[in-house]
N, CA, C and O atoms as a Maestro MAE file, in Angstrom:
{
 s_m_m2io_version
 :::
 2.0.0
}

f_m_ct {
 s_m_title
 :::
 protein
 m_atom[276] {
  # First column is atom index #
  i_m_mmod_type
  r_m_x_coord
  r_m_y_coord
  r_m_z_coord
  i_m_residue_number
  s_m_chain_name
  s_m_pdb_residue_name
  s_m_pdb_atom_name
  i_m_atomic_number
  :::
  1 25 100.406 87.205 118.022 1 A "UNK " " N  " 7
  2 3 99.421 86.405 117.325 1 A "UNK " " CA " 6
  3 2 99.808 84.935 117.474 1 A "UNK " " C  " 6
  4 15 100.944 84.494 117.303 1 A "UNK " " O  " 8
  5 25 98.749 84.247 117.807 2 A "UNK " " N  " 7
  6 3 99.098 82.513 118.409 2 A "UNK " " CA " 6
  7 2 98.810 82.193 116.998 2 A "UNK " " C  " 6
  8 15 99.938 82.178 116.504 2 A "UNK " " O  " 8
  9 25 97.963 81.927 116.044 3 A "UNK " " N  " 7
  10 3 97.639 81.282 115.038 3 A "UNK " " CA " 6
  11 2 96.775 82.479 114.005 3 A "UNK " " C  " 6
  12 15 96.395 83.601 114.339 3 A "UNK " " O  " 8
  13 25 96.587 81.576 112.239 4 A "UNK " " N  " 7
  14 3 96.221 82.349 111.470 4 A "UNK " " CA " 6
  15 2 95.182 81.066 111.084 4 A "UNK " " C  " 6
  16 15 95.654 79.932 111.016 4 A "UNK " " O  " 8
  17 25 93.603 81.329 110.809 5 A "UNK " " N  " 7
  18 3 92.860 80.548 110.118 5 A "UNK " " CA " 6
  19 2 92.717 81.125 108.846 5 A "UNK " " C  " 6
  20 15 92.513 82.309 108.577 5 A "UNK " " O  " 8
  21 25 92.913 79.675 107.705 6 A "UNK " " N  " 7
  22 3 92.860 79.478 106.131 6 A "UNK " " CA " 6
  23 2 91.688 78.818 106.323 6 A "UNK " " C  " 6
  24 15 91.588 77.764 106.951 6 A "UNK " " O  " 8
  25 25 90.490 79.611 105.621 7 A "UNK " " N  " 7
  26 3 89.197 78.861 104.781 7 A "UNK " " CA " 6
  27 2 90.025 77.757 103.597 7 A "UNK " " C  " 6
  28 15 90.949 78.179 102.901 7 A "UNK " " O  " 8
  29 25 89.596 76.519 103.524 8 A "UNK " " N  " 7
  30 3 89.727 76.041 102.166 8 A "UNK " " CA " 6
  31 2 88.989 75.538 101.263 8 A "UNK " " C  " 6
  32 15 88.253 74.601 101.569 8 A "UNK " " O  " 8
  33 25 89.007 75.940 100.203 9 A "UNK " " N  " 7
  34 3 87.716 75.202 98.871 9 A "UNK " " CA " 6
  35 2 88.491 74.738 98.133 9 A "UNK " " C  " 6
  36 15 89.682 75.027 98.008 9 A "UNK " " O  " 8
  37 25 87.576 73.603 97.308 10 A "UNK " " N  " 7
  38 3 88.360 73.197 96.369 10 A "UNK " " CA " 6
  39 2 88.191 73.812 95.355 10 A "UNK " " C  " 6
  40 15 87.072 74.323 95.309 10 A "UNK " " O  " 8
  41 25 89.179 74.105 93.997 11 A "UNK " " N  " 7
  42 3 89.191 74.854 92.881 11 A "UNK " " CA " 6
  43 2 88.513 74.367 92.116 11 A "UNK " " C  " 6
  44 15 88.474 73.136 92.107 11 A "UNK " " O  " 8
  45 25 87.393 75.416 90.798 12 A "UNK " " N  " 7
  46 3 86.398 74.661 89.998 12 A "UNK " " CA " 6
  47 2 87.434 74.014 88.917 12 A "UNK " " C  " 6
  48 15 86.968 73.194 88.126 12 A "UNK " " O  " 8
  49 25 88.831 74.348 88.846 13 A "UNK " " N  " 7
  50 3 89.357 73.438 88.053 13 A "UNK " " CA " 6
  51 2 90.323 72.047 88.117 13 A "UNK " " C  " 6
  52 15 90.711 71.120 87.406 13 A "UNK " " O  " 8
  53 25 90.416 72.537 89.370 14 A "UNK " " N  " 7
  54 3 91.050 71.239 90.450 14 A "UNK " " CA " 6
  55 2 91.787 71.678 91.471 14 A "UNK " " C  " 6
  56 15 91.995 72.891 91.479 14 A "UNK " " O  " 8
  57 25 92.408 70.811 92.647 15 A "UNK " " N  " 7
  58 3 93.017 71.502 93.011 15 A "UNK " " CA " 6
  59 2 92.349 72.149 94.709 15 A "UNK " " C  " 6
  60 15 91.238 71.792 95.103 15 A "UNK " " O  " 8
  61 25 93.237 73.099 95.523 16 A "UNK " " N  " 7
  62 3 92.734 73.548 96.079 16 A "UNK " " CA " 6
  63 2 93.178 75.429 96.403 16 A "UNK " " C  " 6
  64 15 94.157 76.105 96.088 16 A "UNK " " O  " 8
  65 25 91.722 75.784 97.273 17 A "UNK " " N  " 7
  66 3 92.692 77.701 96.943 17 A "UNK " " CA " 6
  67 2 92.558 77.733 98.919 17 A "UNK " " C  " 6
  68 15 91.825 76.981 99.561 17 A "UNK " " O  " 8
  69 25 93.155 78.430 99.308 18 A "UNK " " N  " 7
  70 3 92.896 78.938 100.937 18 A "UNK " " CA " 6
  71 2 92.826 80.463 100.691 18 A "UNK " " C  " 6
  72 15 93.142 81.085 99.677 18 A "UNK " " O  " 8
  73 25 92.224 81.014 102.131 19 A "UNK " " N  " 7
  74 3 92.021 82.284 102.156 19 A "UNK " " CA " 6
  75 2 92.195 82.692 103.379 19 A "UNK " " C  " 6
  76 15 91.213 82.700 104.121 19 A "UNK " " O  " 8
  77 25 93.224 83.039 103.774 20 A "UNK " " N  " 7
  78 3 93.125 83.451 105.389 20 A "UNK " " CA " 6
  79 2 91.708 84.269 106.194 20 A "UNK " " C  " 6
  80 15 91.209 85.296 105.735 20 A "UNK " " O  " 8
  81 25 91.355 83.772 107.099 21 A "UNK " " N  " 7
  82 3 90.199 84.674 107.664 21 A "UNK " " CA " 6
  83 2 90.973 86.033 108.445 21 A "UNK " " C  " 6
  84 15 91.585 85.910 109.506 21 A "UNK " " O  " 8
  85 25 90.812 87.388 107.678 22 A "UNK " " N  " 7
  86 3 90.923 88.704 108.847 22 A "UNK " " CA " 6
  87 2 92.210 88.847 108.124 22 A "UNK " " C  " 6
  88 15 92.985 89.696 108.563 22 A "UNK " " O  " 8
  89 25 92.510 88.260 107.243 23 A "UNK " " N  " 7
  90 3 93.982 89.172 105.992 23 A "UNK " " CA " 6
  91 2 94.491 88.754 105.121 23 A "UNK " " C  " 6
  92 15 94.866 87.585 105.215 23 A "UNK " " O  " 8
  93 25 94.703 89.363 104.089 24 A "UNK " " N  " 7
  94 3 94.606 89.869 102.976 24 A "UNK " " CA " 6
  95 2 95.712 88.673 102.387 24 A "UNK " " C  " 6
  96 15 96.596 89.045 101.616 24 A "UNK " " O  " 8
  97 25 95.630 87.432 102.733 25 A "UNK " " N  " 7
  98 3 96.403 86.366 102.301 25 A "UNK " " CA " 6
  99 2 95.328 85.123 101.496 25 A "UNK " " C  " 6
  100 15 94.176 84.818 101.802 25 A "UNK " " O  " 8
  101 25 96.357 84.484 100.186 26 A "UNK " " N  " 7
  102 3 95.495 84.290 99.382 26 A "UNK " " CA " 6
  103 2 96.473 83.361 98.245 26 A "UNK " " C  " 6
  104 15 97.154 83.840 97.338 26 A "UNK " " O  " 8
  105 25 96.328 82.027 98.564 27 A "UNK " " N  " 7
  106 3 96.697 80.817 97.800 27 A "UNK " " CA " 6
  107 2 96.397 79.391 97.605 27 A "UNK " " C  " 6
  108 15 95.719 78.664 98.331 27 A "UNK " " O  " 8
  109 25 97.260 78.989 96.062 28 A "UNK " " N  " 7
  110 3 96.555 77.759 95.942 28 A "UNK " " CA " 6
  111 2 97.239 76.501 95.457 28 A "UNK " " C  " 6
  112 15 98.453 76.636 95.307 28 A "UNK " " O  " 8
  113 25 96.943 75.792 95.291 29 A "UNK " " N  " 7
  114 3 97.959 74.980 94.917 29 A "UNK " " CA " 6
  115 2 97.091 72.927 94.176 29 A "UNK " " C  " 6
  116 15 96.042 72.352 94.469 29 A "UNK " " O  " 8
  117 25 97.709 72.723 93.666 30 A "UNK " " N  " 7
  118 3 97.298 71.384 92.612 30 A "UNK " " CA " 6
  119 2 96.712 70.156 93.864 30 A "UNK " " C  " 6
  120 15 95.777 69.429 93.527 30 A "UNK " " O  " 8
  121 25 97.333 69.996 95.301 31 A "UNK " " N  " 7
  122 3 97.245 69.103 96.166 31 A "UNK " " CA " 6
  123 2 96.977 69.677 97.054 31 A "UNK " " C  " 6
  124 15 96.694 70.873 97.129 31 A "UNK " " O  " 8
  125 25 97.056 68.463 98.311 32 A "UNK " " N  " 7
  126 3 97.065 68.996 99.714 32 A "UNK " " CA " 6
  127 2 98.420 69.275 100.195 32 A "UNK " " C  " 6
  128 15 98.719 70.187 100.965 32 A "UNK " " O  " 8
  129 25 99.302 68.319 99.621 33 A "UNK " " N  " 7
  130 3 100.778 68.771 100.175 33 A "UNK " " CA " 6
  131 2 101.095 69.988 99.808 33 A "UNK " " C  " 6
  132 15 101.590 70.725 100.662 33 A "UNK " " O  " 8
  133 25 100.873 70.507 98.383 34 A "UNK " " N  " 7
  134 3 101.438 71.382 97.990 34 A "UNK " " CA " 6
  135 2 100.798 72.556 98.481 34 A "UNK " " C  " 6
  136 15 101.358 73.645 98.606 34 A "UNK " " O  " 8
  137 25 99.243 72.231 98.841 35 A "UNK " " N  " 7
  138 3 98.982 73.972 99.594 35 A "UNK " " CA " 6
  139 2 99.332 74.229 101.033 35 A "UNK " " C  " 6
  140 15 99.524 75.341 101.526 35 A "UNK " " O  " 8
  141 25 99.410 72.740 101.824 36 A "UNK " " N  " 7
  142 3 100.527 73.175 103.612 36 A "UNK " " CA " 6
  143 2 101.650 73.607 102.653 36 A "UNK " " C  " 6
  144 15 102.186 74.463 103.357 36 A "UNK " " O  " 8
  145 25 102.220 73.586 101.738 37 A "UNK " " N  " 7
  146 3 103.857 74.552 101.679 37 A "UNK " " CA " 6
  147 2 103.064 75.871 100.828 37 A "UNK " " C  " 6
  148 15 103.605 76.967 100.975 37 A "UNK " " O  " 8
  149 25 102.286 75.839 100.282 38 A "UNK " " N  " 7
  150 3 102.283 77.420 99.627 38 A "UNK " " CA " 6
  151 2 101.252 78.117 100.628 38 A "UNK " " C  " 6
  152 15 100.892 79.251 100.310 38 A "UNK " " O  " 8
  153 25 100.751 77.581 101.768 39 A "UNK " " N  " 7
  154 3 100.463 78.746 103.064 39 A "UNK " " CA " 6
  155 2 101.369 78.815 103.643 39 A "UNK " " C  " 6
  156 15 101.712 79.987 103.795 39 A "UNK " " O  " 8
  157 25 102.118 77.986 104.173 40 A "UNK " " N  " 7
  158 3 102.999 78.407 105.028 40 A "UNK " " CA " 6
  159 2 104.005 79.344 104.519 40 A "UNK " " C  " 6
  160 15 104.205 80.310 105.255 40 A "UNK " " O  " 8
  161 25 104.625 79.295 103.533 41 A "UNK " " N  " 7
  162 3 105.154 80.590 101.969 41 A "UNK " " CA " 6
  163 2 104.826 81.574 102.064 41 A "UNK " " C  " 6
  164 15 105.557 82.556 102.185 41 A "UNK " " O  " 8
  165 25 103.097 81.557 102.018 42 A "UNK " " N  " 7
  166 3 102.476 82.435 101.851 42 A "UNK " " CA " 6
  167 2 102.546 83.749 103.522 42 A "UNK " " C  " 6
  168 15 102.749 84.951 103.692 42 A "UNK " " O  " 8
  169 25 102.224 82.495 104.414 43 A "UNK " " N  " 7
  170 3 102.647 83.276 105.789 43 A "UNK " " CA " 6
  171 2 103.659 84.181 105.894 43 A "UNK " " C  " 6
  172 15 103.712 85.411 105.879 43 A "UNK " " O  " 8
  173 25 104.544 83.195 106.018 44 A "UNK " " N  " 7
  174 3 105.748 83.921 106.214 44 A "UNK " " CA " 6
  175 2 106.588 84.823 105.386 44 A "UNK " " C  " 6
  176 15 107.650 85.353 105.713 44 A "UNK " " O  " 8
  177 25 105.832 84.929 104.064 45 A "UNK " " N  " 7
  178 3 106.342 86.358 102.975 45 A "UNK " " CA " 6
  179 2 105.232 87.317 103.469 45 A "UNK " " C  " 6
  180 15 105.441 88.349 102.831 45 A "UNK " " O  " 8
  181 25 104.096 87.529 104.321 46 A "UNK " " N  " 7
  182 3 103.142 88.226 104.348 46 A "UNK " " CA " 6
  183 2 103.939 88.998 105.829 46 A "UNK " " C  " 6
  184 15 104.240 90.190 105.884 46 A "UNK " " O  " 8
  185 25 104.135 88.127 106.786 47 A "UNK " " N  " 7
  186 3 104.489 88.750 108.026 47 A "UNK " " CA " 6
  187 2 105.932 89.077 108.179 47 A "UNK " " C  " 6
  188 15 106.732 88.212 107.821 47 A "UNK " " O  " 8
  189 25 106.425 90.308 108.704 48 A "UNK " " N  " 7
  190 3 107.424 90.435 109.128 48 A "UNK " " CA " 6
  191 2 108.580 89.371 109.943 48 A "UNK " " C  " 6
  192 15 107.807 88.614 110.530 48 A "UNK " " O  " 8
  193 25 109.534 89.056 110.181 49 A "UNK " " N  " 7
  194 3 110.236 88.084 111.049 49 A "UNK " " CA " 6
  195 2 110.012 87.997 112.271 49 A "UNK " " C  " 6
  196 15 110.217 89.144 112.668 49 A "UNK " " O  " 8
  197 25 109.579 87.079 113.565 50 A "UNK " " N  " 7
  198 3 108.830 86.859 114.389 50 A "UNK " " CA " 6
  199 2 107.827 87.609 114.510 50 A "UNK " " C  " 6
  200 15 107.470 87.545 115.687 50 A "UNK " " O  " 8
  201 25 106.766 88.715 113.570 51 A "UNK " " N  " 7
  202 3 105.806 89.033 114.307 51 A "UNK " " CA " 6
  203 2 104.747 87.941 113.585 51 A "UNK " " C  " 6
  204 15 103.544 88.082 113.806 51 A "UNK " " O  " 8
  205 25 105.119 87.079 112.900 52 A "UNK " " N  " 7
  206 3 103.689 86.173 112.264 52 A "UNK " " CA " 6
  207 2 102.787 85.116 113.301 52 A "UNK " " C  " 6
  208 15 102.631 85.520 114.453 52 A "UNK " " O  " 8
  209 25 102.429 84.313 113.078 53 A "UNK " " N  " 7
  210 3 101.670 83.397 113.924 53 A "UNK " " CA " 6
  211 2 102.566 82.192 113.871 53 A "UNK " " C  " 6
  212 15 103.204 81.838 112.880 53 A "UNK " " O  " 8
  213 25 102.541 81.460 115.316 54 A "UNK " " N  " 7
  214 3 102.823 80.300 115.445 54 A "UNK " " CA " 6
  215 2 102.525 79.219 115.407 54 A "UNK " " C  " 6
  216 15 103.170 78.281 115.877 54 A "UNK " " O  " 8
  217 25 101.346 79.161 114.759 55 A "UNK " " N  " 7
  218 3 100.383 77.707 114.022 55 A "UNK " " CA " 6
  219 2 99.662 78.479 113.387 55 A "UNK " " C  " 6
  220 15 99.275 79.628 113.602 55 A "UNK " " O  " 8
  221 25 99.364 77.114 111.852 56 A "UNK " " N  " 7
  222 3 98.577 77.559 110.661 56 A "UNK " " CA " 6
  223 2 97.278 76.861 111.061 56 A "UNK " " C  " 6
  224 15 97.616 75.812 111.608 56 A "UNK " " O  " 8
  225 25 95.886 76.967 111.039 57 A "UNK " " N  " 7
  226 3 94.964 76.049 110.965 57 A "UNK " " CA " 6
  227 2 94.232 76.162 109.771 57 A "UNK " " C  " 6
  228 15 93.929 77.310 109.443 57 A "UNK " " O  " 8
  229 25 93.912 75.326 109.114 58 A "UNK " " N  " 7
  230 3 93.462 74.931 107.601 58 A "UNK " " CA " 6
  231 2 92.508 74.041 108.211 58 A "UNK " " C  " 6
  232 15 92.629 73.020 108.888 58 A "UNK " " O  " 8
  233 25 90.766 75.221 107.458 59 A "UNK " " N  " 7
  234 3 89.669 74.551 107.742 59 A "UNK " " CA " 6
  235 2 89.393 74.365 106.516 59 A "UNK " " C  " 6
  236 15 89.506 75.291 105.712 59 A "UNK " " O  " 8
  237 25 88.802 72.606 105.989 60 A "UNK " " N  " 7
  238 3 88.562 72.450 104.581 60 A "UNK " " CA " 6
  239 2 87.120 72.641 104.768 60 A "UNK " " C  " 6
  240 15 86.666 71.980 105.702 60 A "UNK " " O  " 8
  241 25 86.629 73.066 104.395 61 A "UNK " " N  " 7
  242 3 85.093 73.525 103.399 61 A "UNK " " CA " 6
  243 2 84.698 73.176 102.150 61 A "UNK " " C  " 6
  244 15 85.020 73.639 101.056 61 A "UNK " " O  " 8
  245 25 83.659 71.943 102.576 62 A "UNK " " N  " 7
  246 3 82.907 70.898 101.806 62 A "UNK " " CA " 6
  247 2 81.681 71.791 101.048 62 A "UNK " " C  " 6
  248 15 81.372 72.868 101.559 62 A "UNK " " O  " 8
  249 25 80.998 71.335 99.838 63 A "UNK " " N  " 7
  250 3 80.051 72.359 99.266 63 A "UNK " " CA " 6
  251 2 79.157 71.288 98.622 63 A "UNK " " C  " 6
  252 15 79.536 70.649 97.640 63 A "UNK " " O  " 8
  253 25 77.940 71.109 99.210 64 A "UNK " " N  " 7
  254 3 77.168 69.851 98.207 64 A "UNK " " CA " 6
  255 2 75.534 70.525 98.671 64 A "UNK " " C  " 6
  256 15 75.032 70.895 99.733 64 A "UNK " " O  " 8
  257 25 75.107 70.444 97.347 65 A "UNK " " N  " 7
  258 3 73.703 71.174 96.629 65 A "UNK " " CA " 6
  259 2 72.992 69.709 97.136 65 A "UNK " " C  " 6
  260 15 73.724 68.721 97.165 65 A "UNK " " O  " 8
  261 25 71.846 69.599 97.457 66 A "UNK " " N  " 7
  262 3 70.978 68.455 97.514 66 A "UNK " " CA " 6
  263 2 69.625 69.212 96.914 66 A "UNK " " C  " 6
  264 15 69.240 70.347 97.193 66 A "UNK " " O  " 8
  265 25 68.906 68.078 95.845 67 A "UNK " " N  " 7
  266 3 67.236 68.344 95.876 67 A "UNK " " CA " 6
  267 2 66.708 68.385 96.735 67 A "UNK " " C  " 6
  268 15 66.949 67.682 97.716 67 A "UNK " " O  " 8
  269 25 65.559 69.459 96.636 68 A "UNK " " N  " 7
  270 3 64.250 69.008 97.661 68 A "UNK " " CA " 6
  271 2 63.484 67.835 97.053 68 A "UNK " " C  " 6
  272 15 62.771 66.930 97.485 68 A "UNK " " O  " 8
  273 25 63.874 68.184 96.027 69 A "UNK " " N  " 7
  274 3 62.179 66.893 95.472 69 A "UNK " " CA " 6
  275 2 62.540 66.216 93.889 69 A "UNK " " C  " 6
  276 15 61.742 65.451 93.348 69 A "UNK " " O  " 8
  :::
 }
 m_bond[275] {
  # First column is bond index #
  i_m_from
  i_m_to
  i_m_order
  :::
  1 1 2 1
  2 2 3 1
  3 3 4 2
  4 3 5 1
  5 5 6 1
  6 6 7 1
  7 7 8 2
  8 7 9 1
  9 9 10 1
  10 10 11 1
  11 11 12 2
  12 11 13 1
  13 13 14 1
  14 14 15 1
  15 15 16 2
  16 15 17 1
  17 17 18 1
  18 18 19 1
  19 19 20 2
  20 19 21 1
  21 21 22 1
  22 22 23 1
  23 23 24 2
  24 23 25 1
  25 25 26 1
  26 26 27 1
  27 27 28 2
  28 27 29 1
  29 29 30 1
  30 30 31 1
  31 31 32 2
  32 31 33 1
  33 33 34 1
  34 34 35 1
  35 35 36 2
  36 35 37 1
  37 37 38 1
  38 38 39 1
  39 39 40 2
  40 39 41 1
  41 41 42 1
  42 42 43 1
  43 43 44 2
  44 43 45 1
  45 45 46 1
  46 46 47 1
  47 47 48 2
  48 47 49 1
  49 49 50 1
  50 50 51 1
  51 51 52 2
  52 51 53 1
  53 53 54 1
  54 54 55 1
  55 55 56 2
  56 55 57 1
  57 57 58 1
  58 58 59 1
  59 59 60 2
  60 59 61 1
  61 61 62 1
  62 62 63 1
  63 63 64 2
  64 63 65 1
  65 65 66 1
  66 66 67 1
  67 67 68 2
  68 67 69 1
  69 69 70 1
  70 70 71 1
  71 71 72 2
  72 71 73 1
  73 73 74 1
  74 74 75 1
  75 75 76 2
  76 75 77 1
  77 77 78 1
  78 78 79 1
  79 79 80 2
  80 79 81 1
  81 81 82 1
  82 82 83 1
  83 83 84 2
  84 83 85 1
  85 85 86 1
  86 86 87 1
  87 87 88 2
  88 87 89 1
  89 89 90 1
  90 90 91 1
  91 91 92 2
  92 91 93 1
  93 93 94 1
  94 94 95 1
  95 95 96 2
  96 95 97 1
  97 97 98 1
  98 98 99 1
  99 99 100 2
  100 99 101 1
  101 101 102 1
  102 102 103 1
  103 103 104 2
  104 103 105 1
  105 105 106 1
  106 106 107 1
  107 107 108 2
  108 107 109 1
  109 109 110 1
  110 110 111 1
  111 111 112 2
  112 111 113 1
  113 113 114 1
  114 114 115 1
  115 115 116 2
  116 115 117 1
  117 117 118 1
  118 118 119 1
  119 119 120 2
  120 119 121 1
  121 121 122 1
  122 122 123 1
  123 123 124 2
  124 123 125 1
  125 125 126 1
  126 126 127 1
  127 127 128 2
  128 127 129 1
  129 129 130 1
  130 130 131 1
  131 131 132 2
  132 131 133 1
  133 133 134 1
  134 134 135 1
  135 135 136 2
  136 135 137 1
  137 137 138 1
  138 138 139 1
  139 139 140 2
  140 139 141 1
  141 141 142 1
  142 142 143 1
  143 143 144 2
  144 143 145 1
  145 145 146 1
  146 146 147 1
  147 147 148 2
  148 147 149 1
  149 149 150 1
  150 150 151 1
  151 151 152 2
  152 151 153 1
  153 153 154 1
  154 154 155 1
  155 155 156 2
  156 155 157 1
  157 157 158 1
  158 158 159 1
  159 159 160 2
  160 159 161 1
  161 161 162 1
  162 162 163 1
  163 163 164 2
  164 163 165 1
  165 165 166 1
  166 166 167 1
  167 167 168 2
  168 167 169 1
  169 169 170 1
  170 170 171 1
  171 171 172 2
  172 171 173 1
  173 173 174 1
  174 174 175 1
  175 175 176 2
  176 175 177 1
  177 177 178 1
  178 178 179 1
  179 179 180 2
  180 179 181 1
  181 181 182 1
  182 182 183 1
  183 183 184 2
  184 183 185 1
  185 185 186 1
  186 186 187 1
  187 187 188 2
  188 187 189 1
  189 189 190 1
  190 190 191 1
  191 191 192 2
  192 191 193 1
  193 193 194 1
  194 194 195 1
  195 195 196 2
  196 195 197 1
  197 197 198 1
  198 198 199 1
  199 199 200 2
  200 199 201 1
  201 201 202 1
  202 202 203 1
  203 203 204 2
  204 203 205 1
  205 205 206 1
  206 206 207 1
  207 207 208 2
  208 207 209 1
  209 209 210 1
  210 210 211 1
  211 211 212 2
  212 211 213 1
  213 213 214 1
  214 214 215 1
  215 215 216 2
  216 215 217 1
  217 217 218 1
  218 218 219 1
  219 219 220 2
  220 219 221 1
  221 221 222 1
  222 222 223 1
  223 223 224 2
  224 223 225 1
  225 225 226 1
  226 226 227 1
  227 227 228 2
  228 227 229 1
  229 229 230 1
  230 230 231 1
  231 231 232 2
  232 231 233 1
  233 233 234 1
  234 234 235 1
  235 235 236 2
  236 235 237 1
  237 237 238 1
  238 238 239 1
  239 239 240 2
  240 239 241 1
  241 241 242 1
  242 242 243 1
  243 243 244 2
  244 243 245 1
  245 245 246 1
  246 246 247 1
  247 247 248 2
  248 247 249 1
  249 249 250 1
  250 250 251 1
  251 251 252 2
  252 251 253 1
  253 253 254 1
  254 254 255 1
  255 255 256 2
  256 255 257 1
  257 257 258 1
  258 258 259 1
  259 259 260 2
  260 259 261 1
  261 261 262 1
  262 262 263 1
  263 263 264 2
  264 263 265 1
  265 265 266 1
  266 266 267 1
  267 267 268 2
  268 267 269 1
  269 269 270 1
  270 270 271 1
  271 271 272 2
  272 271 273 1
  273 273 274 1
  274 274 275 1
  275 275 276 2
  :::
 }
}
């Protein structure tokens, strides 16, 4: 496995959560610094020793409602 993609939203209470796309990985954290260290945590307690991925990609996902009228 070359890489693992993290969906990211921001939390309705602040903050942000990731979600790996295709497994069962799932964290969050107060910042941006602090969620690159609690995925990468999160990675590497999920995968065995070298069988994990060798790059994280963290896609942030924006969410904005507009009127029609």
């Amino acid at each position: 496995m070359n890489e693992i993609i993290f969906s990211v939203t921001s939390a309705p209470e602040g903050g942000f959560m990731a979600q790996a796309l295709g497994h069962c990985i799932y964290t969050e954290a107060d910042d941006w610094i602090g969620l690159r260290a609690a995925v990468r945590e999160a990675v590497l307690c999920h995968f065995d020793a070298g069988k994990g991925p060798a790059m994280i990609r963290l896609l942030r996902v924006e969410e904005e409602v507009l009127a029609v009228s």
